[in-house]
Structures are given as C-alpha cells and as structure tokens.
C-alpha positions in Angstrom: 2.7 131.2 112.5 -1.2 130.8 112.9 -2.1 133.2 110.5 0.6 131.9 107.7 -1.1 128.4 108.1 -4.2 129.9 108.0 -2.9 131.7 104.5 -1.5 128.7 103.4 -4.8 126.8 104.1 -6.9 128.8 102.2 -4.1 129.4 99.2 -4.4 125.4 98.9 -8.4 125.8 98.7 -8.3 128.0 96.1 -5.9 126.1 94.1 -8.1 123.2 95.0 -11.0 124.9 93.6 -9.4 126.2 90.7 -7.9 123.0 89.9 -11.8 121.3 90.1 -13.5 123.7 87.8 -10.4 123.4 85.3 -10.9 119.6 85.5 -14.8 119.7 85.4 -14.7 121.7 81.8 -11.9 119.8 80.2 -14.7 116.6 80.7 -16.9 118.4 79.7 -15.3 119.8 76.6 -13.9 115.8 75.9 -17.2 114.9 76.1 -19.2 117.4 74.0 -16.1 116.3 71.4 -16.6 112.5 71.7 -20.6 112.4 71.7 -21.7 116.2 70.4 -24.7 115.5 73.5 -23.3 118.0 75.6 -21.8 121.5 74.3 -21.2 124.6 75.5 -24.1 126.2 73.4 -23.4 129.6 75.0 -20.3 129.8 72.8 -21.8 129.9 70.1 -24.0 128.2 67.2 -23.2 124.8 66.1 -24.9 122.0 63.4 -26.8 119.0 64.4 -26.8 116.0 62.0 -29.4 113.9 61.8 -28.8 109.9 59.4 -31.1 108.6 57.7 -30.0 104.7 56.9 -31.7 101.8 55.5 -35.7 101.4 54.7 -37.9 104.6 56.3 -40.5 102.0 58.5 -41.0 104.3 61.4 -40.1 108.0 61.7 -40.8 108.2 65.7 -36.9 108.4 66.3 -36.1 110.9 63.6 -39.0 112.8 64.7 -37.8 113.0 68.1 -34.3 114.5 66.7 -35.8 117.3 64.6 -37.9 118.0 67.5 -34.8 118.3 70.0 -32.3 120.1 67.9 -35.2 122.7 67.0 -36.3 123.2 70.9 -32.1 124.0 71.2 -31.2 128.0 70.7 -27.5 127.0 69.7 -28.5 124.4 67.5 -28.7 127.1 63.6 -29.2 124.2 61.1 -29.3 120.8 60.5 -27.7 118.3 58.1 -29.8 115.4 56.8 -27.4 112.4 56.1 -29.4 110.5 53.6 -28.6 106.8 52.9 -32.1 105.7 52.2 -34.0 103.6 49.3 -37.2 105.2 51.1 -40.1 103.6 52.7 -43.4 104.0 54.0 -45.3 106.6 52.4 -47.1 107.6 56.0 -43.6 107.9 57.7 -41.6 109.4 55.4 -44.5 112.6 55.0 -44.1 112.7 58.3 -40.3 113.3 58.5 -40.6 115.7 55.6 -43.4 117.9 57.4 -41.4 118.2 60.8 -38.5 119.2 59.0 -40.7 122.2 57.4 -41.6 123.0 60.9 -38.2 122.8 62.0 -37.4 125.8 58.7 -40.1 127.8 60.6 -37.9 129.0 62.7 -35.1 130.4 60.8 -32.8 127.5 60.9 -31.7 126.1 57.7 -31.5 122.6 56.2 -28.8 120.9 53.9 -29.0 117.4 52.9 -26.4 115.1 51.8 -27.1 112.4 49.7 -24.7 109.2 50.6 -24.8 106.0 48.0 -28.6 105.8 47.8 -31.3 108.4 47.9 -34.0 107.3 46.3 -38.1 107.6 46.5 -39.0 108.2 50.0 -34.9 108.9 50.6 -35.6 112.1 48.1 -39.2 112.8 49.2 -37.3 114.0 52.6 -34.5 115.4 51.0 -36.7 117.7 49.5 -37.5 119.6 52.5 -34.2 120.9 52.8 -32.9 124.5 51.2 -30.1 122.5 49.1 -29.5 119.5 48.7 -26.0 117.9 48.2 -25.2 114.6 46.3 -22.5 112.8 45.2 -21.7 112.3 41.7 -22.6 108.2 41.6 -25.6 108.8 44.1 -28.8 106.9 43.0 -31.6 109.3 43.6 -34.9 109.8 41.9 -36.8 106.7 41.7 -40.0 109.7 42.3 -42.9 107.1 42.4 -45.7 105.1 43.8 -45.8 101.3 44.8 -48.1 98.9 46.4 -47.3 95.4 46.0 -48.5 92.0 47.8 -48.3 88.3 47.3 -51.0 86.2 45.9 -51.3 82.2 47.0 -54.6 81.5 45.7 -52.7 78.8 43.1 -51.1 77.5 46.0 -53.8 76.8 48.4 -55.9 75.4 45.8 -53.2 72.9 45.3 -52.7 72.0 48.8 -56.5 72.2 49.6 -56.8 75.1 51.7 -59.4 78.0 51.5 -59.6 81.0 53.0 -63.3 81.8 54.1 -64.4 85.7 54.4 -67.4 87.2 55.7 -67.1 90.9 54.3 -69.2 94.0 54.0 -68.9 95.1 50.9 -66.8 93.7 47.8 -63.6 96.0 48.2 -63.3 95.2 51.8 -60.9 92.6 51.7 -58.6 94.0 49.4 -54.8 92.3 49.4 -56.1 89.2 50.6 -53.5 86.8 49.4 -56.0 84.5 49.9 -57.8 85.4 46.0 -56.6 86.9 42.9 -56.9 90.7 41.8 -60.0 91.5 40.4 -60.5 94.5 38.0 -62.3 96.3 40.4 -59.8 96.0 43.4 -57.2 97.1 40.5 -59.4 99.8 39.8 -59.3 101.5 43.5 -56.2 100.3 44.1 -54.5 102.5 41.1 -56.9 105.2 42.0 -54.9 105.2 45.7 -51.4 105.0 44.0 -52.5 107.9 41.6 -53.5 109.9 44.7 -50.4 109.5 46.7 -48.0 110.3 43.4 -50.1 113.2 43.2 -48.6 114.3 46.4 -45.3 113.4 45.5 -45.1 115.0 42.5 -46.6 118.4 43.9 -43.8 118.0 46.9 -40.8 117.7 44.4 -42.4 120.7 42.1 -42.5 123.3 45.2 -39.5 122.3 47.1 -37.3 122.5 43.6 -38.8 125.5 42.0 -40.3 122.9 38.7 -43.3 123.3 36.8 -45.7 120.4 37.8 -45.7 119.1 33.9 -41.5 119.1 34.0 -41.8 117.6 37.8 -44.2 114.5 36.3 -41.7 113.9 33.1 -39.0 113.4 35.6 -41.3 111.5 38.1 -41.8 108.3 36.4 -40.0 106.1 38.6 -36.6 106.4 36.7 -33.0 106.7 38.8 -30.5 108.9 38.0 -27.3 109.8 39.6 -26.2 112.7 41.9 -24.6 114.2 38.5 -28.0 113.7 36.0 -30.1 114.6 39.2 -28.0 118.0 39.2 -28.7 118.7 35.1 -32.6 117.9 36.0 -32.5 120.0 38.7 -33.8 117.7 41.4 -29.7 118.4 43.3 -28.1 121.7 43.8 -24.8 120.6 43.9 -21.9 117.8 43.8 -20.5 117.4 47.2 -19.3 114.8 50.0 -21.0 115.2 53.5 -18.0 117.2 54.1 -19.0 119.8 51.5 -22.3 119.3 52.6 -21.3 120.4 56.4 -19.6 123.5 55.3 -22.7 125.0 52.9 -24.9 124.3 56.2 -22.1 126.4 58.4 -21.7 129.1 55.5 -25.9 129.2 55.0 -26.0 129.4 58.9 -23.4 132.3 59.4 -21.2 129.9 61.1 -18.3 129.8 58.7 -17.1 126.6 56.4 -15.8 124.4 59.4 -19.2 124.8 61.9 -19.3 122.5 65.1 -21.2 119.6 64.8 -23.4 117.6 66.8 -25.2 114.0 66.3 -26.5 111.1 68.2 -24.8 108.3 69.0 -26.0 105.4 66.7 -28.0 103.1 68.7 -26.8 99.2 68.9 -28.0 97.5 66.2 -30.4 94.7 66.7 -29.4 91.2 66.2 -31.4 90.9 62.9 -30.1 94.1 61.5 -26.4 92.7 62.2 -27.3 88.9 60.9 -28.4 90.8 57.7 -25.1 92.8 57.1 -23.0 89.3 57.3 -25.8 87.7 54.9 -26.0 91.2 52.5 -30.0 91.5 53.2 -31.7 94.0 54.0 -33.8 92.2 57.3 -35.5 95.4 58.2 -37.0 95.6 54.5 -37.7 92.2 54.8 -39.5 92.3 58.1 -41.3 95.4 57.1 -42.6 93.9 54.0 -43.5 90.7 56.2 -45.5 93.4 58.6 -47.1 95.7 56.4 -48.3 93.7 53.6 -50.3 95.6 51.7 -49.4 99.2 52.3 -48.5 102.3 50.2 -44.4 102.8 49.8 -42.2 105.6 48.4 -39.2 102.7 47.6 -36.8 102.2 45.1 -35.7 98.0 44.2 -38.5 96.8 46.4 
C-alpha cells in the first residue's frame, strides 16, 4: 500500500510539473504574441519594426531601438515604418547613420512609407536596401530650411528694445529682436547650402543617382509613392504588409516572417490635445524650442 502511495505521489508530481512548464510557455508564447518583447529567439529569426511618427525632434528613442534589435542574434532585419514630414537635421543624420551601422552586420533594412515621407522622413528612408511606398505617399520634399520670426516692427511699436553686447557682428544671428541683414543672409545660405550638400550626396549613394540627376530631383518638390517610383527615389508600390514580407523574403525568412515592435508609449497630454484640435503640438513646441535651427521638413 506504502509503495502505491508513494507511486501515486510522485505520478501527481510529475504531472504537476509537467502541467507548470506547459502553463509557463503558453504565457510565454501569449505574450511574445501580444507585445513581440519576449520571443522564443532560439526558434528561429524574426523582424523587428521600428515607427517613425510625427516631426523627427529627438532620435534618442529610435536610437535606442536600432541599438537593441541589432545587439539581438534572432532579430535578421528590420522594417522602418515611416509616417514622418521630417525634422531636425542633427537628429534625423543621426537615425540614418545608426541604421548603416545596424546593415553592418548583415541584417537588412526595408522601409515603408505610410501617408507622409517627406524631407528628413526620406533622408532616413534612405538608409534602407528598398524602400516601399504607397501609391498616394508624399515623399521627396529633398531640401534645406531655416526659418525664424522677426518682431523688430513690433517692438518698435510697443517701445521695447532689445540691447546686445556681442563679439563680432554675426554673433547674434536669428535674433528676432532686428531684421536680416545681407550679411547674416549671406552665412546663413552658405549653412543651408552646406547641409543640402549632404543631403543630396546621401540620396545619390543610397539610390544608385548621379549627383547632377540627384540635385534636379532635390529641389524641395513632392511627389507621390508612384512619381517617386519613376524617379527612382522608391523601389516599389506596397502597403506595410508588402513591405513586411520583402524584409522576410530579403532575410531568408519566407513572405509571412515573425514580427516584433515596441509597444507605443502613452501619449503626452499635449500630443493628445493636438489630435482633438488637428495640430501638430510637437511641431509647434519644437519650433517654439529650437528657434533658429537647421531642419529637413516638409509644410513647416
């Protein structure tokens, strides 16, 4: 009797243990399904997709992504979801040069183009190997601005002046305090010329162009996903679907890879109040911040 209790005890164990491990990976299969943070990499490759929404102020956070998803063995490629008018010319070189980093290492890059892909939006894009738009994308808008307000008519009007003690004559340069003179014009032009330079050179490597065709396209014009495809600036029509399965074919993982992202993080309040009032409030705050500065953006 002892010894059939004793079987019976350790038969219920095992089930007991059985039953735990079963539980433990259906979890942890529901939750690499639900948030794509924690997967099974041993099983085999998967895709990590990475958004790109609204105005480019700050690339820390996308950074961060590239960074991860690169240091990860079952992570092959990546798909850059692109919903961006562009942005700061600082940040968005510096998304584009980690993504090249992130290519260094065999993995492969696809980026899909949502409703707007423009400037800084297709100065990124251009780090990928294709790049996927739809039809009625806006894209191009390849160009240089640097734009900030000038009050001097205003002050004068309500009797305030703005003293400055200054080093040199250019060193106050975008003081909305005083007008443009020719020779702020002068080295401010100089700084846009420099940084189109760059643009242009970017857009001519990553899409095979002479630089002379590259800088007839590059004139600040827009096109859509379908006249960016005949200039060659796209590689193909495509939804983000499409998009997912030429990263999974490029990455030997068939047309219907896994894929992985980041859950979006909450937005802030005046992100939110600006989606119920249709404006952009991050723009509007950047602009607010950063006046003047140096932006790849289209409708600024």
């Amino acid at each position: 009797m002892a010894k059939n209790r004793d079987k019976t005890i350790l038969l219920v164990i095992a089930i007991m243990m059985v039953g735990g491990f079963l539980f433990t990976a259906a979890m942890i299969y529901m939750i690499t399904r639900s948030t794509g943070e924690i997967g099974l990499g041993a099983l085999g490759g998967r895709i990590a997709q990475i958004d790109i929404k609204g105005v480019i102020e700050d690339s820390e956070d996308i950074v961060r992504q590239i960074r991860k998803y690169d240091d990860d063995n079952s992570i092959k490629g990546l798909v850059l979801r692109v919903d961006s008018p562009g942005g700061g010319v600082a940040a968005s070189q510096e998304i584009y040069d980690q993504l090249m980093r992130f290519k260094e290492n065999g993995k492969i890059i696809v980026a899909s183009m949502g409703a707007v892909a423009a400037s800084g939006g297709y100065y990124v894009s251009c780090a990928a190997d294709s790049i996927v738009a739809n039809p009625g994308t806006i894209t191009g808008s390849i160009g240089v601005i640097l734009s900030y307000p000038v009050f001097e008519q205003l002050l004068d009007k309500v009797g305030l002046k703005m003293e400055v003690i200054k080093s040199g004559d250019l060193k106050d340069v975008g003081n909305f305090a005083r007008k443009v003179t020719p020779e702020d014009r002068k080295m401010l032009q100089a700084l846009i010329d420099d940084t189109y330079d760059q643009f242009v050179n970017v857009v001519a490597e990553s899409r095979d162009l002479v630089i002379d065709d590259a800088r007839k396209i590059s004139d600040g014009s827009i096109y859509t996903g379908r006249q960016a495809m005949e200039l060659g600036l796209v590689d193909r029509l495509g939804t983000l679907r499409d998009a997912i399965s030429v990263a999974g074919g490029m990455a030997d993982l068939g047309d219907d890879p896994r894929v992985i992202k980041e859950r979006p993080i909450k937005r802030p309040f005046w992100t939110a109040l600006g989606g119920i009032l249709g404006v952009d409030m991050e723009a509007l705050l950047a602009q607010q911040r950063q006046w003047p500065t140096l932006q790849y953006i289209y409708g600024y």
